[in-house]
C-alpha positions in Angstrom: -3.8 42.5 -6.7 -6.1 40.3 -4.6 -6.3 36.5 -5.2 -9.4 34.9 -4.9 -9.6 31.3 -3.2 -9.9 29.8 -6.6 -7.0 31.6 -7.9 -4.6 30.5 -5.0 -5.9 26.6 -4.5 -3.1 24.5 -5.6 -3.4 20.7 -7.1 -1.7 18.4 -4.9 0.9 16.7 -7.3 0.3 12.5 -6.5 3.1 10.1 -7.7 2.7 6.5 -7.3 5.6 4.4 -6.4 5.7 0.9 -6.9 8.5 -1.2 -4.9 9.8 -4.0 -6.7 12.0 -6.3 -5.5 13.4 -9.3 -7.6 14.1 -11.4 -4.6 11.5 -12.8 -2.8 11.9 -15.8 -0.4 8.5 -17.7 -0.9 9.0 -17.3 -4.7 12.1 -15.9 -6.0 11.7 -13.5 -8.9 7.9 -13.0 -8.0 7.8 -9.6 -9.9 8.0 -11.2 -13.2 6.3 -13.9 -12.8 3.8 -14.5 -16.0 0.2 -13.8 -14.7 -1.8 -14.4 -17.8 1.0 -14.0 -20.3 2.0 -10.3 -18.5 4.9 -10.3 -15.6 3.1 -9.5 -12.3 5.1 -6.1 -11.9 3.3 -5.0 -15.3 -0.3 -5.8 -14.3 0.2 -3.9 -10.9 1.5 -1.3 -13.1 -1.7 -1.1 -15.8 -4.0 -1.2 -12.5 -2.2 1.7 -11.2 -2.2 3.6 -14.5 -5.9 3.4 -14.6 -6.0 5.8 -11.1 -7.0 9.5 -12.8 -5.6 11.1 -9.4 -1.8 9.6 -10.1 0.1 12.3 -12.3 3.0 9.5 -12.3 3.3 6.4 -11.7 7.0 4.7 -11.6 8.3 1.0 -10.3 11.0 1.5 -7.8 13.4 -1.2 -8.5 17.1 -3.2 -7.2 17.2 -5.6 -10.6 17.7 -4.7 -14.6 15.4 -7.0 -15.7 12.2 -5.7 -13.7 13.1 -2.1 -15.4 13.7 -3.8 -18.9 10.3 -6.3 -18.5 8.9 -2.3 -17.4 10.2 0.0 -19.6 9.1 -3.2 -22.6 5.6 -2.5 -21.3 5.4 0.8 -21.9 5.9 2.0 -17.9 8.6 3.9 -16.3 11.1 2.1 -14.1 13.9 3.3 -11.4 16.9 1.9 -10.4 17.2 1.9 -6.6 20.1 1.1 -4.1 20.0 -2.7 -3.1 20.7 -2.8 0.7 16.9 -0.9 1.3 15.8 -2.6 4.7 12.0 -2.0 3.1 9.9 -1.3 0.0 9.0 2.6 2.2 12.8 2.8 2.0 12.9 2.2 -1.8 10.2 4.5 -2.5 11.6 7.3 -0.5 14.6 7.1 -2.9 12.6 7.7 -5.5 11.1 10.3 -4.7 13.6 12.2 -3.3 14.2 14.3 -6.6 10.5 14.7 -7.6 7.9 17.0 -7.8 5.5 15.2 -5.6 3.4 16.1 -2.6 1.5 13.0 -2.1 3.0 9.3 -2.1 1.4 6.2 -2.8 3.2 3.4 -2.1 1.6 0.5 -4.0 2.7 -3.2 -3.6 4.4 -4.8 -6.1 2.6 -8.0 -5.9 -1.5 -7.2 -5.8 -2.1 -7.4 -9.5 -5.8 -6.9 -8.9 -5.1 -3.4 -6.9 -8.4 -1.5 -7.2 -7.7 2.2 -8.9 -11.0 3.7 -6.9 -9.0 2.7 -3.6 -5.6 4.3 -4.4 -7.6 7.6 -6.3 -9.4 7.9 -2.6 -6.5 7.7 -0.6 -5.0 10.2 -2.5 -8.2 12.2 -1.9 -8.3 11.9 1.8 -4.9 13.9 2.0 -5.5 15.8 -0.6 -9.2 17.0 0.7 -7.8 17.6 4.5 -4.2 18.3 6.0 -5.0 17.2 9.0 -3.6 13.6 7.7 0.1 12.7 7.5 -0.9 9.1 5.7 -4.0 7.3 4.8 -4.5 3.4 4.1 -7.1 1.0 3.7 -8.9 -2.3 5.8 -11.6 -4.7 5.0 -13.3 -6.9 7.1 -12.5 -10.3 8.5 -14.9 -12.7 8.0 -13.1 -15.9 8.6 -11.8 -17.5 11.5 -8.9 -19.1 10.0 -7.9 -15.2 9.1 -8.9 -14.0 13.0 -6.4 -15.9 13.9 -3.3 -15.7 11.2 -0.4 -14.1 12.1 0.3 -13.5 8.7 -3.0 -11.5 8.8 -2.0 -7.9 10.2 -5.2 -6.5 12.2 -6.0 -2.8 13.0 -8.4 -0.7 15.2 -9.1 3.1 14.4 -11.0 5.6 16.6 -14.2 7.8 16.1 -12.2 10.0 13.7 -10.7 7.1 11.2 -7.6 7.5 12.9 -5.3 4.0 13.2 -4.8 3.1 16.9 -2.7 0.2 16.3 -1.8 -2.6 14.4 -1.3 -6.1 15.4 -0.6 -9.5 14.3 -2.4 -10.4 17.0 -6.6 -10.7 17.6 -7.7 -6.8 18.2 -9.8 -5.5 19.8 -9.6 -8.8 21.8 -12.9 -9.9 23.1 -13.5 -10.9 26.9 -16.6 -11.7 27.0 -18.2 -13.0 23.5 -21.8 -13.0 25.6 -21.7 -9.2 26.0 -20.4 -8.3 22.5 -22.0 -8.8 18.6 -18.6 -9.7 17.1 -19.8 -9.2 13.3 -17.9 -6.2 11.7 -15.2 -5.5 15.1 -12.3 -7.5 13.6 -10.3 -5.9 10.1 -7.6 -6.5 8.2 -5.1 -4.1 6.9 -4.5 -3.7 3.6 -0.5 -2.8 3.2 -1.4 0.4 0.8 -0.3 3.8 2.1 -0.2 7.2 1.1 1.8 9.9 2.5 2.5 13.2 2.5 6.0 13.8 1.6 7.4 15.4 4.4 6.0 12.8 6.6 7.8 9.9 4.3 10.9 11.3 4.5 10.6 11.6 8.3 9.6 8.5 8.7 12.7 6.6 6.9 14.8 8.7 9.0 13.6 7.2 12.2 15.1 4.6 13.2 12.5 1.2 14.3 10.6 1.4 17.8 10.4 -1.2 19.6 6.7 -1.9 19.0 7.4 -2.3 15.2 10.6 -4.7 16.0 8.0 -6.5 18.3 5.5 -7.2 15.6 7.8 -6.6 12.3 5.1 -3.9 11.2 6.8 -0.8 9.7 3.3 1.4 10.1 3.8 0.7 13.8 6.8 3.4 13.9 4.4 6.1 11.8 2.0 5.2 15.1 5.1 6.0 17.6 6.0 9.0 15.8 2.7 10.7 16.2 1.8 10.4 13.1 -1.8 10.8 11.7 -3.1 8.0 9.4 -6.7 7.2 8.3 -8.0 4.4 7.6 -10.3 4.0 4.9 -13.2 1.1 5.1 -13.1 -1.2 1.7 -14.8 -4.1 0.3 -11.9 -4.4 -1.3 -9.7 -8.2 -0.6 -6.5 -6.8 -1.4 -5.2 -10.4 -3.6 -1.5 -10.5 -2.7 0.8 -13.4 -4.8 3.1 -15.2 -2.6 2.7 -18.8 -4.2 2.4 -20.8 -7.5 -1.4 -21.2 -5.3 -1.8 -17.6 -5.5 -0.8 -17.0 -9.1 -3.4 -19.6 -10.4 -5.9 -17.9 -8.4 -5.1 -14.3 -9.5 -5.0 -16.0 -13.2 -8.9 -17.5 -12.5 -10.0 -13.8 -11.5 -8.4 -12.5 -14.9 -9.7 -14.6 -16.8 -13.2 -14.5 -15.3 -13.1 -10.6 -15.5 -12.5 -10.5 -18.7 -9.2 -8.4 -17.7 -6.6 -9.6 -20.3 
């Protein structure tokens, strides 16, 4: 019998994976920290929850009492080993004995994480398999941020695809009088999605030196050939690091109306 194209399309299956870590050295047990009465692991998990393209989405864990604060909440938790160099490490684990053919890694510490933006990433792969991972920049607007380390910075070509990332200024600019600097300078946003296969090679490789150079994990899905787009957002991408950040993040909430 013949199958038409509608018949034989298949639904990418999209798990989200959210690393969670109870150590943290700028603010030990960060993931359950209270963040308007709610442990910062558990808002990161309602925002994700409210993404229609996530069939799943599960905290990947190395501490009891993130998966009992989770599993309280009404989410789904995972026990992970505890010697994981990095969160993509910790994910991979989990999803090693899943149905899943697109990843979304999700920090564990942006409580504010925008649904729309982890739904489109999940659409880029899904809409063309041309891409191995996607992930996300906004712009730099401040010169304090130019010229943070802390701040990673990324250039993509004509296609979307990521060239490289830096902790250093790029594209650097030689000669300010020849070039309008508005809108040349972004920053990345540490949300990825893969593909699985591509996840699974990529915590098989071992670090390049480019990505021991800079400590930027991506940096080794760049020496491996892989294909990642990056998708333009207005989105700020609200990280919490510090008892600064967590009053901040609470402000938002509260001026949101979010709960």
């Amino acid at each position: 019998m013949d199958v038409t194209p509608a018949q034989s399309t298949k639904r990418l299956r999209a798990v989200g994976v959210i690393p969670a870590r109870y150590g943290s050295t700028r603010l030990p047990g960060k993931s359950l920290i209270s963040i308007c009465g709610k442990p910062l692991v558990v808002r990161v998990v309602e925002r994700a929850r409210l993404c229609a393209a996530l069939d799943r989405v599960i905290v990947a864990t190395d501490d009891a009492r993130i998966v009992e604060a989770v599993e309280a909440a009404g989410g789904e938790a995972v026990m992970t080993r505890a010697d994981h160099p990095s969160g993509t490490d910790r994910v991979a684990e989990v999803i090693a004995p899943l149905e899943a053919d697109i990843v979304v890694n999700v920090q564990g510490d942006e409580p504010l994480i925008d649904p729309n933006l982890i739904g489109k990433l999940v659409e880029a792969l899904a809409g063309d398999a041309g891409w191995d991972m996607a992930t996300a920049a906004t712009p730099i607007v401040d010169d304090a941020m130019r010229a943070s380390p802390a701040v990673v910075k990324v250039v993509w070509d004509a296609t979307g695809r990521a060239l490289y990332f830096s902790r250093s200024l790029i594209p650097y600019i030689r000669d300010p009088g020849k070039v309008d600097a508005a809108g040349l300078h972004w920053r990345h946003l540490g949300i990825y999605a893969y593909r699985r296969a591509f996840l699974a090679k990529l915590v098989r490789t071992p670090p390049c030196a480019t990505e021991l150079a800079e400590s930027l994990e991506q940096l080794r899905a760049l020496h491996i050939g892989g294909r990642m787009l990056v998708l333009q957002t207005q989105e700020r991408g609200i990280g919490v690091d510090t008892p600064a950040d967590v009053a901040y993040v609470e402000r938002i909430i509260r001026e949101q109306g979010l709960g």
